[in-house]
Backbone as CSV, one residue per row, in Angstrom:
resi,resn,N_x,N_y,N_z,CA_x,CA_y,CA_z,C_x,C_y,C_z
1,UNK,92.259,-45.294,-83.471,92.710,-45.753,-82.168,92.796,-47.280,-82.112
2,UNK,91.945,-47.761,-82.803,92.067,-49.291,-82.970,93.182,-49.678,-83.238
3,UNK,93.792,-49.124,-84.576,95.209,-49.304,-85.140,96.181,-49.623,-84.136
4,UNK,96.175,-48.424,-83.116,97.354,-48.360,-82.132,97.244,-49.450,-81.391
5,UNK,96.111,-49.616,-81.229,95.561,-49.929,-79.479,96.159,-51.819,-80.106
6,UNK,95.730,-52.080,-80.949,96.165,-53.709,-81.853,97.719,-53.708,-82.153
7,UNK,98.013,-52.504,-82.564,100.069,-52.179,-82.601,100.669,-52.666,-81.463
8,UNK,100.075,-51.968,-80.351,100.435,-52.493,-78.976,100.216,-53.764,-78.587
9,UNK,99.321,-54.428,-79.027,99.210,-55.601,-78.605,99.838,-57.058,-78.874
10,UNK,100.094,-56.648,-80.171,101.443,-57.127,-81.027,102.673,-56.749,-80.673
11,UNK,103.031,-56.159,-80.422,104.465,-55.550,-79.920,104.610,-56.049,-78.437
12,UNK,103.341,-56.236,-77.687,103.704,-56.870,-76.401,103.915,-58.292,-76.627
13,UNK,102.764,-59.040,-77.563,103.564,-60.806,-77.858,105.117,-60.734,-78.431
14,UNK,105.154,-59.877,-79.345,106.309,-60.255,-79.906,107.787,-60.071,-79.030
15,UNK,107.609,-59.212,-77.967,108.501,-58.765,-76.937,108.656,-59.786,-75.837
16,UNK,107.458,-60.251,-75.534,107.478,-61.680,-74.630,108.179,-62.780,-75.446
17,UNK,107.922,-63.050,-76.869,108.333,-63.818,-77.186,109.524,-63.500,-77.311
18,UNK,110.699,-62.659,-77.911,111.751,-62.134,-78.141,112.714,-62.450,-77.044
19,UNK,111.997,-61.960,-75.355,112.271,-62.822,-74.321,112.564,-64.368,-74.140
20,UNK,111.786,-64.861,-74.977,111.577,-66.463,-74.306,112.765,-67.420,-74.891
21,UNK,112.866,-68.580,-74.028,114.062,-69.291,-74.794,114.156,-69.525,-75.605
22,UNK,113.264,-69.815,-76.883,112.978,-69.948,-78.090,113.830,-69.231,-79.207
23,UNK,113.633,-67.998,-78.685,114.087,-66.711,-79.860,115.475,-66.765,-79.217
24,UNK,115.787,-66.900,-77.820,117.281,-66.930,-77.538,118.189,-67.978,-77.912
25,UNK,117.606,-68.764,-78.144,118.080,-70.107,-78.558,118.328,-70.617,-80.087
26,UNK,116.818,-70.009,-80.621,117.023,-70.066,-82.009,116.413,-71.423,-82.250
27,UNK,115.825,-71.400,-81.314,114.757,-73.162,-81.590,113.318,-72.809,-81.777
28,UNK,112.760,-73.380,-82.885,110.850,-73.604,-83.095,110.586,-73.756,-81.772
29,UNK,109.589,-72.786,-81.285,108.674,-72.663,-80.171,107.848,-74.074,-80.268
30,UNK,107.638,-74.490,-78.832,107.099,-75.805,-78.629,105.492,-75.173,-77.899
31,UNK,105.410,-74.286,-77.302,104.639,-73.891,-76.172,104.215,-72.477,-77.019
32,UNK,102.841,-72.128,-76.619,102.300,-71.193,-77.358,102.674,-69.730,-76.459
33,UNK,102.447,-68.988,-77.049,103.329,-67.307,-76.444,102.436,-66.602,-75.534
34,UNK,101.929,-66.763,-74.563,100.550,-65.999,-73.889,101.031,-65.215,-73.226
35,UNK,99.328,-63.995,-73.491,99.638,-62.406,-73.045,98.774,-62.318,-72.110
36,UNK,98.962,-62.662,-70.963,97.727,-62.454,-69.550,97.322,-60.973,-69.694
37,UNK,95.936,-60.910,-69.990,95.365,-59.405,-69.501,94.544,-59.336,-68.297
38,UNK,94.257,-60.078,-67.647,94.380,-59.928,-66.315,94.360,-61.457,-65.261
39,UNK,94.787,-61.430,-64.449,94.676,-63.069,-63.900,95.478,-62.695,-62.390
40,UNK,94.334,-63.095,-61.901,94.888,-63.148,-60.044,95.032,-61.487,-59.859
41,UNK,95.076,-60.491,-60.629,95.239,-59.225,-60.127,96.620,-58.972,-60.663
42,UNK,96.746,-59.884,-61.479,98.511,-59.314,-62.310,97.618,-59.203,-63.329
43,UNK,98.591,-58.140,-64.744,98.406,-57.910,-65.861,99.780,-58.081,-66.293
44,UNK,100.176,-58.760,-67.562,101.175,-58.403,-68.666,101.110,-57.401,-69.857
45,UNK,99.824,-56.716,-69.551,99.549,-55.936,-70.873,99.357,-54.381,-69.936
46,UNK,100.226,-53.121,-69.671,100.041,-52.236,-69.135,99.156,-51.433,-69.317
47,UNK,98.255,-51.462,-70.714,97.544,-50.476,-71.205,95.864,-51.026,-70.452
48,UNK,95.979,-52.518,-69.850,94.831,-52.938,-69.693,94.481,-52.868,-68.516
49,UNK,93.296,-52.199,-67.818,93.100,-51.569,-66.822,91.901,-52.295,-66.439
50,UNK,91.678,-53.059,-65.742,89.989,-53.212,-65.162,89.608,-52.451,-64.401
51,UNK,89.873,-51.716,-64.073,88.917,-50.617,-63.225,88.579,-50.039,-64.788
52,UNK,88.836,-49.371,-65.748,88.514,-48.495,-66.556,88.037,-49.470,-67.710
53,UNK,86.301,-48.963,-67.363,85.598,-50.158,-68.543,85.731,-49.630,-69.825
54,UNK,85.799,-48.407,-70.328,85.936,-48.216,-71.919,87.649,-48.827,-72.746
55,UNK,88.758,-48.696,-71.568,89.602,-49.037,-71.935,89.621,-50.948,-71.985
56,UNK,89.142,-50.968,-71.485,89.138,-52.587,-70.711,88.174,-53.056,-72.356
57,UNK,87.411,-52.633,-72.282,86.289,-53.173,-73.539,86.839,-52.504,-74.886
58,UNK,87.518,-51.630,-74.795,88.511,-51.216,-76.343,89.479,-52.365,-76.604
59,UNK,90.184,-52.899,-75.388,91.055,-53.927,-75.908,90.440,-54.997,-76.228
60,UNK,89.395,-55.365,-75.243,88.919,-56.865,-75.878,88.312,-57.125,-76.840
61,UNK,87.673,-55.672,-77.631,87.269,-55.470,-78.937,88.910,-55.592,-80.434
62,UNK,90.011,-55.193,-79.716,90.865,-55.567,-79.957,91.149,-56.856,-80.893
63,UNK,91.545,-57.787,-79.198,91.549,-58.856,-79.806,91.299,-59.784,-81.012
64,UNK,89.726,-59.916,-80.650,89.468,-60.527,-81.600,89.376,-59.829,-83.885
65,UNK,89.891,-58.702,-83.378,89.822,-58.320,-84.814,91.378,-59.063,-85.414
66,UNK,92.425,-58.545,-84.482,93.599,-59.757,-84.612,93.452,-60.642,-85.057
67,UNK,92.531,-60.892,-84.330,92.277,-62.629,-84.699,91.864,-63.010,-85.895
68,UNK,90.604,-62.031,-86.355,90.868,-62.198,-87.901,91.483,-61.847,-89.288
69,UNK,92.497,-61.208,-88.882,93.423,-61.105,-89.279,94.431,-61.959,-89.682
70,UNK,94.356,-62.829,-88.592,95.410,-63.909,-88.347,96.656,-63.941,-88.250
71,UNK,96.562,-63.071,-87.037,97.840,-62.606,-86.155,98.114,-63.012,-85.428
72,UNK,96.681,-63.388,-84.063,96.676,-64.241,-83.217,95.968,-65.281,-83.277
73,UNK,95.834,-66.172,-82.118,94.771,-66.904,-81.617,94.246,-66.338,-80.314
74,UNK,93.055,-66.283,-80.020,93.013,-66.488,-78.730,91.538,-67.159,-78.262
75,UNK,91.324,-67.588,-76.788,90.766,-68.213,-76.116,89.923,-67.370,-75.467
């Protein structure tokens, strides 16, 4: 489930980014690609739920394995 649950999470940067003027343009990104998982009561990541703590704590266990991977960064 990890597998997926990190598939998804990648597929949502890369889709934001795919969006952004950068990739439409065809210019080196100046500004880094961020995936709000939750802020003010918006989410960009659909799978991430704060009411539901096992899901909520599966992703943020997530993250950081990405990270060492070195897929992402994050904060």
């Amino acid at each position: 489930m990890n597998d997926e649950m990190q598939r998804k999470l990648i597929m949502a940067l890369l889709d934001k980014y795919e969006r952004s003027s950068f990739f439409c343009t065809g210019t080196a990104p100046t500004k880094r690609i961020l995936l709000k998982l939750y802020e003010n009561g918006k989410c960009e990541f659909s799978d991430y739920d704060i009411e539901n703590s096992e899901r909520r704590i599966h992703i943020n266990e997530c993250v950081p394995m990405l990270a060492q991977k070195g897929f992402i960064y994050f904060e």
